[in-house]
Backbone and ligand atoms as CSV (ligand in chain L), in Angstrom:
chain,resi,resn,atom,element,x,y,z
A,1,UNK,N,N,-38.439,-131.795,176.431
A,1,UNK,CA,C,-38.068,-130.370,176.471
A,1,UNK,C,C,-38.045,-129.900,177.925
A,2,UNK,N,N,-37.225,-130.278,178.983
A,2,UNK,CA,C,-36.734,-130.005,180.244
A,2,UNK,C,C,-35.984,-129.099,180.298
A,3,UNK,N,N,-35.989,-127.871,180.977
A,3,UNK,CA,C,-35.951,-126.733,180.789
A,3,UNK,C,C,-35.128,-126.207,182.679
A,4,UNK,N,N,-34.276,-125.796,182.732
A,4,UNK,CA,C,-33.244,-125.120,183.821
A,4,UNK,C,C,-34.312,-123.693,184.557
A,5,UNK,N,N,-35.095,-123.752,185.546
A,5,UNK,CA,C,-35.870,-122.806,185.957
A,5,UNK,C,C,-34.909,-121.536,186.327
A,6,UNK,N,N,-35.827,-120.464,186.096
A,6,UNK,CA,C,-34.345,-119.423,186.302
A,6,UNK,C,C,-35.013,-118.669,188.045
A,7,UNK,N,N,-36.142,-119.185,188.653
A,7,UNK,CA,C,-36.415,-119.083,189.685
A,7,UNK,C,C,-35.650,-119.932,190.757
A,8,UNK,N,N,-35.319,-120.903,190.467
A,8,UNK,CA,C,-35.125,-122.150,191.616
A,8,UNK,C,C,-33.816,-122.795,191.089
A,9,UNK,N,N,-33.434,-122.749,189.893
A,9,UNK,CA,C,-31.998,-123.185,189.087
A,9,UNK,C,C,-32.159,-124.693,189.550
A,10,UNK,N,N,-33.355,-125.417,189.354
A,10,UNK,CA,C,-33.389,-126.576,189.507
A,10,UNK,C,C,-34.120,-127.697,187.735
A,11,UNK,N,N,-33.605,-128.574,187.878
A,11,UNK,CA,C,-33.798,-128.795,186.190
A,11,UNK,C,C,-35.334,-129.387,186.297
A,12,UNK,N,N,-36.435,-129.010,186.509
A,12,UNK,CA,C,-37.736,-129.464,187.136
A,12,UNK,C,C,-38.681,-128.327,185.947
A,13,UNK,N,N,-38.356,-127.729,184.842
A,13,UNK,CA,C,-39.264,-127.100,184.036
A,13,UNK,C,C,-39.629,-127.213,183.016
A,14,UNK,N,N,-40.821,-127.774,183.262
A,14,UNK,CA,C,-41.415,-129.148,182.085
A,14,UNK,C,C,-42.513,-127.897,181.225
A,15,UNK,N,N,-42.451,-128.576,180.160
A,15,UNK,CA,C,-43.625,-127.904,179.518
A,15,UNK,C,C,-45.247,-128.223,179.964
A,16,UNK,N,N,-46.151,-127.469,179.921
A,16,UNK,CA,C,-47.738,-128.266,180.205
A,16,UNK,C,C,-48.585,-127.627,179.249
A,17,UNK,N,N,-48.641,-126.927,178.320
A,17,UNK,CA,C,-49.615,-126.653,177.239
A,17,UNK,C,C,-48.514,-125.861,175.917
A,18,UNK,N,N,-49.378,-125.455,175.282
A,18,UNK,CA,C,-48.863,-124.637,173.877
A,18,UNK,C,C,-49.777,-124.520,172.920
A,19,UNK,N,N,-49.992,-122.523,173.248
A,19,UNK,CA,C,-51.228,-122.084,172.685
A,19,UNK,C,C,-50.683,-121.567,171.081
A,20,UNK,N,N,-51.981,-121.084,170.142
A,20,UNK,CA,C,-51.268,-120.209,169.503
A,20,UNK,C,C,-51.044,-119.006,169.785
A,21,UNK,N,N,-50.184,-118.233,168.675
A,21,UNK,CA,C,-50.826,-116.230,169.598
A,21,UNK,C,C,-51.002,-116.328,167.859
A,22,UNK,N,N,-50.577,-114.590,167.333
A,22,UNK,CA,C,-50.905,-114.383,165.814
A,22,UNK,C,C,-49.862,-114.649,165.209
A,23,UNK,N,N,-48.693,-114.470,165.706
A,23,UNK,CA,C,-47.152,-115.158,164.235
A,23,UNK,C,C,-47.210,-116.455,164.791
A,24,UNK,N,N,-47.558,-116.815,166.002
A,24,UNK,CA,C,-46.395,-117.876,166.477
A,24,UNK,C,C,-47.174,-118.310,167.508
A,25,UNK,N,N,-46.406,-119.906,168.283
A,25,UNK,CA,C,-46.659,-120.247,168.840
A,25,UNK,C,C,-46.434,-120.041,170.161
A,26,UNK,N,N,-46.887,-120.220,171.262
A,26,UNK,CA,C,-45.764,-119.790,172.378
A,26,UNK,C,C,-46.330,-121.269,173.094
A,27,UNK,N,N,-45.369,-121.564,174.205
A,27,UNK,CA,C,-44.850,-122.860,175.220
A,27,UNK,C,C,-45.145,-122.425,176.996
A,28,UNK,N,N,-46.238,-122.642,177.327
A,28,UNK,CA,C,-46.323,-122.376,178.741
A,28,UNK,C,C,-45.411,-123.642,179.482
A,29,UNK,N,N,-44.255,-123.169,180.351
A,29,UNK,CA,C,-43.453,-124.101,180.888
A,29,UNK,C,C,-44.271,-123.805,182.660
A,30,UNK,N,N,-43.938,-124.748,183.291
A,30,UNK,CA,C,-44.341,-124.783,184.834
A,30,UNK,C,C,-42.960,-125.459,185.493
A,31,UNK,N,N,-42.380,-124.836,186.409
A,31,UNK,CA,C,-41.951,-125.690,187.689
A,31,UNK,C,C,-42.193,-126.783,188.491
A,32,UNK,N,N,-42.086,-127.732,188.354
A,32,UNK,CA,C,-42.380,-128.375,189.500
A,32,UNK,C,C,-42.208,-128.748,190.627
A,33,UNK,N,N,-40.597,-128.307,190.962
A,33,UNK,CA,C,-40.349,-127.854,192.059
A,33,UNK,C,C,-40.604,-126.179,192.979
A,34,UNK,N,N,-40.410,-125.094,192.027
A,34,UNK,CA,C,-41.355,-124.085,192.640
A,34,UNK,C,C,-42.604,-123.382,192.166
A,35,UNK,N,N,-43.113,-123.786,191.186
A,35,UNK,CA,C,-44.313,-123.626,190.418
A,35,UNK,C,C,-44.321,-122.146,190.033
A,36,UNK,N,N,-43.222,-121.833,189.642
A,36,UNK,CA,C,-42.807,-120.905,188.650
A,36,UNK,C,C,-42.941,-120.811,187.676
A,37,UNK,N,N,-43.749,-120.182,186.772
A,37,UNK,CA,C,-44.770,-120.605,185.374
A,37,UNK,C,C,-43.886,-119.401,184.515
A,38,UNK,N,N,-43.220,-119.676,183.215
A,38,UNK,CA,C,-42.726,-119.153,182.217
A,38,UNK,C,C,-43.495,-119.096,180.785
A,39,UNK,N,N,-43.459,-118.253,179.568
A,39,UNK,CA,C,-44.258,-118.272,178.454
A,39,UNK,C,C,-42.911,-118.328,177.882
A,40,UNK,N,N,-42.411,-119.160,176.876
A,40,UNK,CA,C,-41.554,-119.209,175.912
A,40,UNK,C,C,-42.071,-119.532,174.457
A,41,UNK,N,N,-41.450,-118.490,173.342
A,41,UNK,CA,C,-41.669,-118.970,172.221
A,41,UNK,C,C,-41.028,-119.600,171.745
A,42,UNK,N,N,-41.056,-120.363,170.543
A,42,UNK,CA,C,-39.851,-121.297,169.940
A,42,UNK,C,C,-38.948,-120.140,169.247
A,43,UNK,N,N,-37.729,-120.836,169.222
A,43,UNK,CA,C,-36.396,-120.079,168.599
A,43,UNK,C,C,-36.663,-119.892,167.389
A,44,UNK,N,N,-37.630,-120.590,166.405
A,44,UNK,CA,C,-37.391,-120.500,165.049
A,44,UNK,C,C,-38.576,-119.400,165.006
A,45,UNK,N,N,-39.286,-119.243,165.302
A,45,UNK,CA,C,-40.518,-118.053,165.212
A,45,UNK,C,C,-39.747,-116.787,165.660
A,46,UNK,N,N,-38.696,-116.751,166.750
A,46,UNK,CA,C,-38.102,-115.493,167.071
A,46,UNK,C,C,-36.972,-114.822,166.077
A,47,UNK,N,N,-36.347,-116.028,165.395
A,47,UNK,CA,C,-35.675,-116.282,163.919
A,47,UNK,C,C,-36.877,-115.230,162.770
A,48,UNK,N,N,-37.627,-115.579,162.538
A,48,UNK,CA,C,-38.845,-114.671,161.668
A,48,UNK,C,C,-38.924,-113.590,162.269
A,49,UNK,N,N,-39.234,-112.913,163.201
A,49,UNK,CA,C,-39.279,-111.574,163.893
A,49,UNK,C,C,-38.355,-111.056,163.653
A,50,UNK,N,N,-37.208,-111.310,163.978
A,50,UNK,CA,C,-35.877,-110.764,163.770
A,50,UNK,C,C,-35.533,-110.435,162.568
A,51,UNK,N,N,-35.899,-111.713,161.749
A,51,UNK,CA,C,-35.698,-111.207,160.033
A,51,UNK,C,C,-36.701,-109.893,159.532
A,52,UNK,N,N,-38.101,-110.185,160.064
A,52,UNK,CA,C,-38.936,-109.273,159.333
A,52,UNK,C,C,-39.439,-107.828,159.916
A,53,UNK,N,N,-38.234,-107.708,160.916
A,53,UNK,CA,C,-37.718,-106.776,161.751
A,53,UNK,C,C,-36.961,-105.978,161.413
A,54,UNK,N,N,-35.889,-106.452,160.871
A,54,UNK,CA,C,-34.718,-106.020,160.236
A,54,UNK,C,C,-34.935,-105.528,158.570
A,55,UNK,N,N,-35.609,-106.625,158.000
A,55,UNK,CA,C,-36.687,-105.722,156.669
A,55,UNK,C,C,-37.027,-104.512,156.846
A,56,UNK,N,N,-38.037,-104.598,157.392
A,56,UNK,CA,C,-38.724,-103.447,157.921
A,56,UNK,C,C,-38.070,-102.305,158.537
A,57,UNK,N,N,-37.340,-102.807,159.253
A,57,UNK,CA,C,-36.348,-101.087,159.564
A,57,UNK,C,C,-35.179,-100.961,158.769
A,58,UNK,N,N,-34.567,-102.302,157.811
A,58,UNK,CA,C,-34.206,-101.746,156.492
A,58,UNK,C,C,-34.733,-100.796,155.478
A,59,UNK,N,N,-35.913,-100.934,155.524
A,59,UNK,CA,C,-36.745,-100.449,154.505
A,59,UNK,C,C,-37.397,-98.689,154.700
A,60,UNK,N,N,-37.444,-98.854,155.974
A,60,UNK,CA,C,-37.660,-97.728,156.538
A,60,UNK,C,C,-36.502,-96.765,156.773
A,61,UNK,N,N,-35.414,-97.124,157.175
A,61,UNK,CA,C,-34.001,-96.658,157.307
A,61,UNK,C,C,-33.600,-96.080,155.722
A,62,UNK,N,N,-33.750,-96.830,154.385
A,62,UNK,CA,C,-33.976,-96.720,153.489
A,62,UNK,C,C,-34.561,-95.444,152.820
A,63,UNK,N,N,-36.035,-95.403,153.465
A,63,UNK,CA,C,-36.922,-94.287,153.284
A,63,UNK,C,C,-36.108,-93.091,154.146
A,64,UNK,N,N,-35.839,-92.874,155.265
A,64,UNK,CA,C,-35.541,-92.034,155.989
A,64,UNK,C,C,-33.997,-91.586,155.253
A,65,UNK,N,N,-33.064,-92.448,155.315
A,65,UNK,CA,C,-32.065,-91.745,154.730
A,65,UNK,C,C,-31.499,-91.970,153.254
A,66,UNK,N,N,-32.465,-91.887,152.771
A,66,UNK,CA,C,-32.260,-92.547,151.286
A,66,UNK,C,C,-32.724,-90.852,150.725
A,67,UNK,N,N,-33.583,-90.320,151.228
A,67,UNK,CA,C,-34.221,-89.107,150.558
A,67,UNK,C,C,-33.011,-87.800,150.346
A,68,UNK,N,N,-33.209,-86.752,149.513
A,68,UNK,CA,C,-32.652,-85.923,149.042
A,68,UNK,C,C,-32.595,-84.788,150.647
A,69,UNK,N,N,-31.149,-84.243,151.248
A,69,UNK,CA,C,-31.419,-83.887,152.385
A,69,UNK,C,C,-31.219,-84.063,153.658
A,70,UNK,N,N,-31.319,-83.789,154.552
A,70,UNK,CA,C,-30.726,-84.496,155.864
A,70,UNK,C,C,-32.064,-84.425,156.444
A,71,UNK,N,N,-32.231,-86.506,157.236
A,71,UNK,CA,C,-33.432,-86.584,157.695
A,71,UNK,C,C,-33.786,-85.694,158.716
A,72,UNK,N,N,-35.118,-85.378,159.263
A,72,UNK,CA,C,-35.525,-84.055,160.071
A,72,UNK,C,C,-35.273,-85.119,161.084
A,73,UNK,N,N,-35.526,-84.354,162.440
A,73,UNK,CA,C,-35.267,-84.800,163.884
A,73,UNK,C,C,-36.744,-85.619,164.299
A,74,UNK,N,N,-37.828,-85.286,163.841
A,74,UNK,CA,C,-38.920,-86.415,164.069
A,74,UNK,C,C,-38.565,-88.142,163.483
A,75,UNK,N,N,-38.350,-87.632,162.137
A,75,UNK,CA,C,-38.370,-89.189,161.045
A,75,UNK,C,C,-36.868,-89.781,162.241
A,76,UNK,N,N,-35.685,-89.162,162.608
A,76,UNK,CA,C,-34.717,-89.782,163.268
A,76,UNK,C,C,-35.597,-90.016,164.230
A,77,UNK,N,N,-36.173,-89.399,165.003
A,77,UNK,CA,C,-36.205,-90.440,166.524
A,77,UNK,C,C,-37.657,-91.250,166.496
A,78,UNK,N,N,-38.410,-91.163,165.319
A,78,UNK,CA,C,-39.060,-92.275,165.152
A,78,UNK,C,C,-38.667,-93.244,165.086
A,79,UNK,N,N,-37.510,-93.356,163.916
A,79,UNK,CA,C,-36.644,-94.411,163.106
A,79,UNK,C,C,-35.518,-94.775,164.674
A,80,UNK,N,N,-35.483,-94.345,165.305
A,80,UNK,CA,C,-34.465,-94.371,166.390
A,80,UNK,C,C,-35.249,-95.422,167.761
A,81,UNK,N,N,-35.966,-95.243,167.987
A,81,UNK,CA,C,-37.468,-95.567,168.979
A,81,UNK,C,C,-37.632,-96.674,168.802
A,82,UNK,N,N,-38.454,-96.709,167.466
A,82,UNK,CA,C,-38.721,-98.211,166.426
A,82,UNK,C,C,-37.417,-99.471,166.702
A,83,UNK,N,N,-36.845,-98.693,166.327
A,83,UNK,CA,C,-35.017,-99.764,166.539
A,83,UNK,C,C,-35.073,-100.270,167.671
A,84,UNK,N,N,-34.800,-99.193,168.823
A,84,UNK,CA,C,-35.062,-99.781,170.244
A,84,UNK,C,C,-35.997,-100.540,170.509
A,85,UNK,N,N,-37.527,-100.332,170.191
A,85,UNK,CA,C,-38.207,-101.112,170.959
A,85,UNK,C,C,-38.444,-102.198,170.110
A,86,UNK,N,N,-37.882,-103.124,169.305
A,86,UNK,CA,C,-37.799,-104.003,168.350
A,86,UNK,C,C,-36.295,-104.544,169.200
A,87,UNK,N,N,-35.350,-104.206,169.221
A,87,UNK,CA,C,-34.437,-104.732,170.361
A,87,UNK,C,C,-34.908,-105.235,171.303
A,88,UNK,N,N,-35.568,-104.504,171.865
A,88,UNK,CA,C,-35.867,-104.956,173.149
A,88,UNK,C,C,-36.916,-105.599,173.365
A,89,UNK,N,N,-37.744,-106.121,172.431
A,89,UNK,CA,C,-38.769,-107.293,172.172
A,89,UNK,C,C,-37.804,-108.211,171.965
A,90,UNK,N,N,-37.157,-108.256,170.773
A,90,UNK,CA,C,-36.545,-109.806,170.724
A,90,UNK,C,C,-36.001,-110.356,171.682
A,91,UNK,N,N,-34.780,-109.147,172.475
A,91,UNK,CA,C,-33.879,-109.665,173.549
A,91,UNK,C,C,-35.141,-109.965,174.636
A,92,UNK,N,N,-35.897,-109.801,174.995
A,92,UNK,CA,C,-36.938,-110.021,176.291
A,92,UNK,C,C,-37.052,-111.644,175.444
A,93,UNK,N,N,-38.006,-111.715,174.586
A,93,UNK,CA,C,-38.249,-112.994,173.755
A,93,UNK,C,C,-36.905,-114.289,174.225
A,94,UNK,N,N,-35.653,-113.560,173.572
A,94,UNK,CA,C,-34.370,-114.731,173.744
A,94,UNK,C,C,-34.058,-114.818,175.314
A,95,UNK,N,N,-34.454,-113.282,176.194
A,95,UNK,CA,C,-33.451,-113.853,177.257
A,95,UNK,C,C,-34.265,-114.757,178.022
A,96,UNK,N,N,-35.780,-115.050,177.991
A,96,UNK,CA,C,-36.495,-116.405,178.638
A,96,UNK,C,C,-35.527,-117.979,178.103
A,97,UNK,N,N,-35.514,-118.146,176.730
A,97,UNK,CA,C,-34.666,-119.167,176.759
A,97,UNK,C,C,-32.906,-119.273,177.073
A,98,UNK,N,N,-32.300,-117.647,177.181
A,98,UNK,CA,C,-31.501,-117.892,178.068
A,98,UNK,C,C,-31.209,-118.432,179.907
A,99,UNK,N,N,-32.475,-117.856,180.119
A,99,UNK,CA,C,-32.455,-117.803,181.754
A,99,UNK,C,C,-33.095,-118.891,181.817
A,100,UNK,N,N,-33.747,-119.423,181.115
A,100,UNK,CA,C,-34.297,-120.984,181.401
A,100,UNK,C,C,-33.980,-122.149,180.258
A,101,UNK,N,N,-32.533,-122.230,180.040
A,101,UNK,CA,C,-31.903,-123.328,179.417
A,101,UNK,C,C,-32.395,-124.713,179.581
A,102,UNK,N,N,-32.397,-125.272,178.431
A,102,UNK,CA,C,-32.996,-126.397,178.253
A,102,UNK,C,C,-31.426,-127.736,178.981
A,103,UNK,N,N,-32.132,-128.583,179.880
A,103,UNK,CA,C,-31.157,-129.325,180.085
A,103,UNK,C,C,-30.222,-130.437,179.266
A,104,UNK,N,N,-29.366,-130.853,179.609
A,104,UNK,CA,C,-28.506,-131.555,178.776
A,104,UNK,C,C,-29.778,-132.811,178.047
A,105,UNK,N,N,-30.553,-133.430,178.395
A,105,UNK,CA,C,-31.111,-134.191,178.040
A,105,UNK,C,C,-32.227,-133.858,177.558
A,106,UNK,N,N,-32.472,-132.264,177.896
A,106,UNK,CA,C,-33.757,-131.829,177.810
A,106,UNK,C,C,-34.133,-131.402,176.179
A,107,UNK,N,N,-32.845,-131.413,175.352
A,107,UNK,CA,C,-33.092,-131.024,174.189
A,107,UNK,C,C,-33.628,-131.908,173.572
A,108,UNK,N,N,-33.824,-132.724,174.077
A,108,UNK,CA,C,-34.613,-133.930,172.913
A,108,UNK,C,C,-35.883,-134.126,172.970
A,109,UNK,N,N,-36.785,-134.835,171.857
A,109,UNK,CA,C,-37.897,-134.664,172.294
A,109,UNK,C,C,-38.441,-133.598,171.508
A,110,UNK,N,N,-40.105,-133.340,170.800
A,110,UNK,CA,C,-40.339,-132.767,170.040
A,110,UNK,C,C,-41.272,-131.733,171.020
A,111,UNK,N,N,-41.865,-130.390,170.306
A,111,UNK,CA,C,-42.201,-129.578,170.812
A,111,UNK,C,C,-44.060,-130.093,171.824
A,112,UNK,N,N,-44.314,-129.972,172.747
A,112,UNK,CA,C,-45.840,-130.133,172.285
A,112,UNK,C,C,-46.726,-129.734,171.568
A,113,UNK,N,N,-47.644,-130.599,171.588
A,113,UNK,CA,C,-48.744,-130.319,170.441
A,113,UNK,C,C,-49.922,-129.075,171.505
A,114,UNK,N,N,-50.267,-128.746,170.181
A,114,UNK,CA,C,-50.875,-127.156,170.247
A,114,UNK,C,C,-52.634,-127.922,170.767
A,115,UNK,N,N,-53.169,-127.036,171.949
A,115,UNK,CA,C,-54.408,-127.575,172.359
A,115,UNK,C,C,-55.534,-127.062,171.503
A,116,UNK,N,N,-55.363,-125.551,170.668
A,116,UNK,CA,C,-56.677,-124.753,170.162
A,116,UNK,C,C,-56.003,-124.979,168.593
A,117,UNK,N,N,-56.883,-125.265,167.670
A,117,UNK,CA,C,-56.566,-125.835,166.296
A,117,UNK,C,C,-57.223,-124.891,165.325
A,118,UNK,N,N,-57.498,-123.417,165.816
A,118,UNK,CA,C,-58.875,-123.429,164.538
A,118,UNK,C,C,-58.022,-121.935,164.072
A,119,UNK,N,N,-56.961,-121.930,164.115
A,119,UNK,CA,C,-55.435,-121.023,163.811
A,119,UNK,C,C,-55.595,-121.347,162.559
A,120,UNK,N,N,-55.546,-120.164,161.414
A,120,UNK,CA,C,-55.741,-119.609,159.877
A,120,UNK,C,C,-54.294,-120.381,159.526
A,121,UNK,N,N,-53.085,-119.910,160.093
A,121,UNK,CA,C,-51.314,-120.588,159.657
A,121,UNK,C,C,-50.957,-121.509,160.784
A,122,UNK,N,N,-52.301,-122.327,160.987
A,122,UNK,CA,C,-51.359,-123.351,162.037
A,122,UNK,C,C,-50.240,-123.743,161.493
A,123,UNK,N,N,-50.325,-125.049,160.694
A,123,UNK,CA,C,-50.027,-126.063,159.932
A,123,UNK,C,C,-48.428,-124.731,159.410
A,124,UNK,N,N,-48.707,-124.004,158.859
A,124,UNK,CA,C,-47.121,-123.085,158.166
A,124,UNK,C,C,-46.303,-122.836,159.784
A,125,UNK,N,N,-47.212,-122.091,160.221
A,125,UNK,CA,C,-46.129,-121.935,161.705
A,125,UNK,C,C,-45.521,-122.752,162.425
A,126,UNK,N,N,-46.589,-123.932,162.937
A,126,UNK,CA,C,-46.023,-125.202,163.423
A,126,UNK,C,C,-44.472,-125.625,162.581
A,127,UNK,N,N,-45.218,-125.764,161.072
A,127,UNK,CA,C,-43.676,-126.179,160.651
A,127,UNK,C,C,-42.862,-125.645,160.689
A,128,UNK,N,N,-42.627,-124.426,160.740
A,128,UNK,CA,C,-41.914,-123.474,160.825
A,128,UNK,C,C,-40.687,-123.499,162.277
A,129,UNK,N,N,-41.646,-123.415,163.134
A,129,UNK,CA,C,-41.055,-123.839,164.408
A,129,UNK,C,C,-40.303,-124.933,165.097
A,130,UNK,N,N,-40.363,-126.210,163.940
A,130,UNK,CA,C,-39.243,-127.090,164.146
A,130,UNK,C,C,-38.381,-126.943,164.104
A,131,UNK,N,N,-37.624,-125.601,162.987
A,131,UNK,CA,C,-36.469,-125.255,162.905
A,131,UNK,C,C,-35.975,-124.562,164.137
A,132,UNK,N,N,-34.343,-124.270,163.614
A,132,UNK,CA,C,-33.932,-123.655,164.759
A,132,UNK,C,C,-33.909,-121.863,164.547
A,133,UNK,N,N,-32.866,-121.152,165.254
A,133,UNK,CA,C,-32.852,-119.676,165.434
A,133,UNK,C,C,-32.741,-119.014,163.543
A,134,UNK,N,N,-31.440,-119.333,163.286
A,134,UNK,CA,C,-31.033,-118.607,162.248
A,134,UNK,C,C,-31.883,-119.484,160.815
A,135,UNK,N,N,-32.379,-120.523,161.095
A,135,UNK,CA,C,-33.317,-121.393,160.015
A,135,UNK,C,C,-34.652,-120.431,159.752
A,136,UNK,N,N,-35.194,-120.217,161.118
A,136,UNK,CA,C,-36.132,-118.977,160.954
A,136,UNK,C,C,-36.011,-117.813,160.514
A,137,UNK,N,N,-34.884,-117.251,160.499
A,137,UNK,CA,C,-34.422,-115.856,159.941
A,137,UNK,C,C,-34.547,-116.375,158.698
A,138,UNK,N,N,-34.133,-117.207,157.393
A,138,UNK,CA,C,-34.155,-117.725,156.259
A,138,UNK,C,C,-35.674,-117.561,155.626
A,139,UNK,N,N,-36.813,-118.259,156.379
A,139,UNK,CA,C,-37.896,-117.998,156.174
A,139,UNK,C,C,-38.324,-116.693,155.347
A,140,UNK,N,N,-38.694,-115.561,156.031
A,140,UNK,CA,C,-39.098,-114.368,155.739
A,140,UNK,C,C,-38.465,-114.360,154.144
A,141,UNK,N,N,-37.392,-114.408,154.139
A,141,UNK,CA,C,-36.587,-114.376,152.531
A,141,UNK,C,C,-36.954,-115.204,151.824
A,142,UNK,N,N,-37.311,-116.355,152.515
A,142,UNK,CA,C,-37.879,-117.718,151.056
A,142,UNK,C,C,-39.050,-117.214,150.227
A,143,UNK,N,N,-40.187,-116.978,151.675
A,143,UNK,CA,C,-41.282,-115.938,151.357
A,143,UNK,C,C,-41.339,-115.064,150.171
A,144,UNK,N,N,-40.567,-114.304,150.588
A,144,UNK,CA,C,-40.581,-113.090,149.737
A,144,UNK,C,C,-39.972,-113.576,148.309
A,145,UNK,N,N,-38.936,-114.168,148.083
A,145,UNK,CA,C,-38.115,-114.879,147.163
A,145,UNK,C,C,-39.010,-115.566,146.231
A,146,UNK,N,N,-40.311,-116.160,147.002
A,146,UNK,CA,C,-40.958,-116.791,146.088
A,146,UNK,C,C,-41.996,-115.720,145.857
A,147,UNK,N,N,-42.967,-114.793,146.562
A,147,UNK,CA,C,-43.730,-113.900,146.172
A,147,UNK,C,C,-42.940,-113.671,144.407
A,148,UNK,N,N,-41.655,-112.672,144.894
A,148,UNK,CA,C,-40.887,-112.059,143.724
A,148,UNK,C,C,-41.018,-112.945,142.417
A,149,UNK,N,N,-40.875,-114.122,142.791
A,149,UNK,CA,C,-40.279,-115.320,141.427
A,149,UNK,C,C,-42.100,-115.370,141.429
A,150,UNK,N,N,-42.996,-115.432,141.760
A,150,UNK,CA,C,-44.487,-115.529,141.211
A,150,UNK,C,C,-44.378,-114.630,140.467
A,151,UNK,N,N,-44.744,-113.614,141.275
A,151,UNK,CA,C,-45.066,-111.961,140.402
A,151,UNK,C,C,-44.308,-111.774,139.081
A,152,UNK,N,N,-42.701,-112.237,139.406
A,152,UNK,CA,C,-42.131,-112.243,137.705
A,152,UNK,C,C,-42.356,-113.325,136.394
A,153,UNK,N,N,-42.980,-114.168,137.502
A,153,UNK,CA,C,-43.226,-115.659,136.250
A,153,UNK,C,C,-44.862,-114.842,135.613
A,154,UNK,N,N,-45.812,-114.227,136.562
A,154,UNK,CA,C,-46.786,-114.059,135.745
A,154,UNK,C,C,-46.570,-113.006,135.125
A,155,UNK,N,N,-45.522,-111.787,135.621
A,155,UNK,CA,C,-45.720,-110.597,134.710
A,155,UNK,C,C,-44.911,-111.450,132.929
A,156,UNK,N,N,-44.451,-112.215,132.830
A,156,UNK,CA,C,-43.263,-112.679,132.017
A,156,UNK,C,C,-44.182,-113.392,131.063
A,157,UNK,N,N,-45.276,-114.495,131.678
A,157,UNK,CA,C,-46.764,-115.139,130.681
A,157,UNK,C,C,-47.331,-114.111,130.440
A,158,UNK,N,N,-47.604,-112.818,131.218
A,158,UNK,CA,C,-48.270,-112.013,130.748
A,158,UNK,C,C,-47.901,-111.385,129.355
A,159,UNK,N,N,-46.632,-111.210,129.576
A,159,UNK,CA,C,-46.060,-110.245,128.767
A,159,UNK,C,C,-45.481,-111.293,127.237
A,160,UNK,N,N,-45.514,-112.172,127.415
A,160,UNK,CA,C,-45.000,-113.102,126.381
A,160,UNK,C,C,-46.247,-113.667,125.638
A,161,UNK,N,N,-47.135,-113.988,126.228
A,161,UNK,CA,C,-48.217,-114.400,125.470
A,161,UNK,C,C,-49.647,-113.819,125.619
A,162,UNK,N,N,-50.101,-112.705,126.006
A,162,UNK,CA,C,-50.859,-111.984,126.060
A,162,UNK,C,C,-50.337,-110.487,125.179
L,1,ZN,ZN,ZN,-38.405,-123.499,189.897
């Protein structure tokens, strides 16, 4: 995972650790030609944000203009705010792996392994993060897809044989 430094535009930006945070993993990259130190997350964890981003201010967008009325000027520039600064997390998030492109050879090769282990969703996130951008957006929906298909299989035993 050799990585295009966006300090020095020299192909010298190797990975050297990978902590967890709370969704996700993130990738401390270093320079080795100017020791220019970057935090990148994987594409497929920024894939989940984005999806459960877009839920969420579906859902809320929903609430706000779904009601009987024209929304008041607070609920808009809450709902307006929220949008923005959810933009502008992800794009900060993507434009590190824009400005520090992985090199032609550099795509190969698996992620490193994580140094602190005692993470509640290692093991789900990790896997998670093999995938790529729009594989992660899929996630959040499988999730939920299966919550839904639980909740209806037990309300359905409930209701059939109880
Ligand atoms: Zn550099």
């Amino acid at each position: 995972m050799i990585r295009r430094c966006a300090e020095c535009a020299q192909p010298t930006l190797l990975p050297i650790s990978r902590r967890m945070q709370v969704y996700s993993s993130v990738i401390r990259y270093k320079c080795s030609n100017c020791a220019a130190e970057v935090d990148i997350t994987p594409m497929a964890s920024i894939g989940v944000f984005t999806m459960v981003g877009i839920l969420a201010l579906s859902f809320w967008g929903w609430i706000v203009f779904g009601g009987s009325g024209a929304p008041g000027y607070l609920a808009l520039s809450l709902f307006g705010g929220a949008g923005i600064v959810f933009f502008l997390v992800i794009f900060s998030y993507l434009a590190k792996h824009f400005l520090n492109p992985l090199t032609s050879t550099g795509g190969q090769g698996h992620l490193p392994e994580v140094s602190d282990d005692d993470h509640i969703a290692r093991k789900p996130i990790l896997f998670v993060e093999r995938l790529g951008y729009f594989s992660g957006m899929l996630i959040p929906l499988a999730v939920i897809t299966g919550i839904l298909g639980i909740s209806a299989l037990i309300g359905y035993i409930n209701f059939t044989f109880f």
